[in-house]
N, C-alpha and C positions, 0 to 999 in steps of 0.2 A: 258302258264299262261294266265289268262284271267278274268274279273268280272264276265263273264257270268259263269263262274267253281265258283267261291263263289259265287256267286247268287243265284245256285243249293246245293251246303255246307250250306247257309244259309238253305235254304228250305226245307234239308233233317233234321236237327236240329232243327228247330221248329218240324218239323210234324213225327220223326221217334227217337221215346222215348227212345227202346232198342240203336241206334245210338249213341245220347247224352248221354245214358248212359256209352256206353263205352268209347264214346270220355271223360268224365268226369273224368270214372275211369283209364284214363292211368294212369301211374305212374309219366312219367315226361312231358316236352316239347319236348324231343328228341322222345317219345313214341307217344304222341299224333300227332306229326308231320309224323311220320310213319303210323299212321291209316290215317290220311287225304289222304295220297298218298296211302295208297294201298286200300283206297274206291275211287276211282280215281277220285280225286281232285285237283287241279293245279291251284296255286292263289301266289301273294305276300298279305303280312300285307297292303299294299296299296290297292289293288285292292279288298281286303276283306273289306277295313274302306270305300273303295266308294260303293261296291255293300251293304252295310250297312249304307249308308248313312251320313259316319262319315267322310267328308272329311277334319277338322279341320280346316277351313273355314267359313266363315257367311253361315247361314243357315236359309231360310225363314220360318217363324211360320207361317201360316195361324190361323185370327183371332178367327174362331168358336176353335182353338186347346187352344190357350190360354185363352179365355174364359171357358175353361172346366177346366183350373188347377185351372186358380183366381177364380174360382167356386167350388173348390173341387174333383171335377172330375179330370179322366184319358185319356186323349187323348191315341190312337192308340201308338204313338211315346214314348210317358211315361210310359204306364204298360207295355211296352216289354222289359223295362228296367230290370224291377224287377223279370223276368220270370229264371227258368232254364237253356232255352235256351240261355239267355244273359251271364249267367256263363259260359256255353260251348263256344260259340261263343268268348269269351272273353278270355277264355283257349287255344283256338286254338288258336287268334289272336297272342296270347303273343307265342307259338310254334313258329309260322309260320315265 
């Protein structure tokens, strides 16, 4: 198990749509926990929330990021919230 194995899970999920698609569509957590490992992937729910940046934790803002929401704008960190991939990503995590 390793961050660097969800790091690459994160990164096939952003950028490989038919992926997300079926991680999306499995049927349950026990399903979807099964496609992770047999696309060979090897992570805990920890090591997925660090290689994602979630370590539940303080977490530094950089001040041009927060100028862009009190602005109206989307930091990097914000709109990938609101993405598909976040739903996937979010699906596994709860699997995993």
């Amino acid at each position: 198990m390793s961050v660097e194995s969800a790091q690459a899970f994160l990164e096939k999920v952003k950028s490989d749509e038919a992926f997300r698609g079926s991680l999306e569509k499995a049927a349950d957590d026990e399903a979807r926990k099964a496609f992770v490992a047999e696309a060979g992937f090897d992570f805990t729910k920890e090591e997925l929330k660090e290689a994602a940046g979630v370590s539940g934790g303080p977490q530094k803002i950089e001040e041009a990021d927060l100028q862009a929401v009190a602005g109206g704008g989307a930091a990097s960190w914000v709109s990938a919230t609101g993405s598909a991939a976040a739903g996937a990503i979010g699906a596994a995590a709860a699997a995993i």
